[in-house]
N, C-alpha and C positions, 0 to 999 in steps of 0.2 A: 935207704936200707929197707928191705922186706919187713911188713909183719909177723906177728907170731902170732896164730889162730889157737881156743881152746875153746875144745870139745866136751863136754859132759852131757853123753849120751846117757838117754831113759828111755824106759819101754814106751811113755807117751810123749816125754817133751826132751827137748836138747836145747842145753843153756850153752850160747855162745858168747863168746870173748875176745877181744883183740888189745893187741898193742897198739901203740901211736906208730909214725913212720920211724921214731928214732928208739922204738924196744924199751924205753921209760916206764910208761905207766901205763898197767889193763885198763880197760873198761869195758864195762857190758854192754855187748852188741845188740841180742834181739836173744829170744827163746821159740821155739819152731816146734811144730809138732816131728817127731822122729823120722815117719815116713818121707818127710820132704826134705831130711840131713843132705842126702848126695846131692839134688837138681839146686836148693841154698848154695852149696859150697861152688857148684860149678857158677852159678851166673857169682858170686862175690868174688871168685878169682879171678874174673874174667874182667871184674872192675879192679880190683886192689891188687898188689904185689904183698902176696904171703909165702915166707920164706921157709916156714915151719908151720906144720899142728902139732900140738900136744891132746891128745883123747886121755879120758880119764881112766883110770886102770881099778875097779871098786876091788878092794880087800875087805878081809874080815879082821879083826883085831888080833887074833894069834898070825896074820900075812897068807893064810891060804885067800882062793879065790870064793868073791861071794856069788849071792843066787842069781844075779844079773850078772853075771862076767859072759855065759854065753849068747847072750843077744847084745853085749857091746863086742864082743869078740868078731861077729856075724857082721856088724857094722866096719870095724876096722877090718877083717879082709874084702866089703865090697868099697872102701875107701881107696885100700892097698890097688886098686883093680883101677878103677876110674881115676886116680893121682898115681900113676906109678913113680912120677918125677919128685913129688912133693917129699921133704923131710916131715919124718913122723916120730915123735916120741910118745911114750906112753908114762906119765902120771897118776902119782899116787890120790887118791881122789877120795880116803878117811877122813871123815869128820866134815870135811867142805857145805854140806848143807845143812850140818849144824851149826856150823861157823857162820855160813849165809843167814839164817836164821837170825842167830844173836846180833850180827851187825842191824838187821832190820829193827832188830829189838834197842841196840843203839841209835841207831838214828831215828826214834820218835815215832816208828809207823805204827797207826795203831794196832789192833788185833784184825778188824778187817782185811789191811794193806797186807800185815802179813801172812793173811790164808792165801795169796796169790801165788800158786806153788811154781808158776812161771817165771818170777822175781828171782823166785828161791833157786833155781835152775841156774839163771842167769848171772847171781851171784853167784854162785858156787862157782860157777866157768872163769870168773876174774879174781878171783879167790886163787883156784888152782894157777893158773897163769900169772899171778901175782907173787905168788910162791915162786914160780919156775923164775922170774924174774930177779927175787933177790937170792934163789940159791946158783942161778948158773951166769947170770949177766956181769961183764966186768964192766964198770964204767971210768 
């Protein structure tokens, strides 16, 4: 069974995420500076079977689009270009680096660990994908 890639693109960093082979359980892949999202994804596909990405979709709290929607927007059509084949869905991606956050603040890291805003990317992507995981997966 394919992967399920997720995306949480940033103007600086992109926090990656992947499933297991059997669509189970996320875990956080690596965080990449933004500019090197497309040339990343091609050499990772080129090693794994990924059947899907999910890119994060940023709202604002009343569901209009927030101030970075048009440089992820930018990002998913030159993805749309270079993966014509690939399934894409787009994910609600509120709160997740908040949520990323608090989890760091649960699992004991200290204040240091958690100013690593790459951590926080990286969670956030397994977060989202986590989510996508227990609202669309049958097992």
């Amino acid at each position: 069974m394919p992967r399920i890639l997720a995306i949480d693109y940033g103007m600086k960093r992109t926090g990656i995420a992947v499933t297991d082979e059997l669509q189970i359980i996320a875990s956080g892949l690596t965080t990449i500076p933004s500019e090197t999202a497309i040339a990343f994804l091609k050499d990772y596909f080129t090693k794994e079977k990924v059947g899907k990405v999910l890119i994060g979709e940023p709202k604002q709290m009343n569901g209009q689009p927030s101030e970075s929607t048009e440089i992820i927007e930018k990002f998913v059509s030159k993805f749309k270009k270079e993966f014509p084949e690939m399934s894409l869905e787009r994910s609600d991606e509120r709160f997740t680096s908040k949520m990323a956050f608090q989890t760091m603040i649960d699992s004991g890291l200290n204040k240091k660990q958690r100013q690593n805003k790459a951590l926080v990317d990286e969670i956030a992507a397994t977060i989202m994908l986590q989510d996508y995981l227990l609202r669309f997966k049958i097992t």
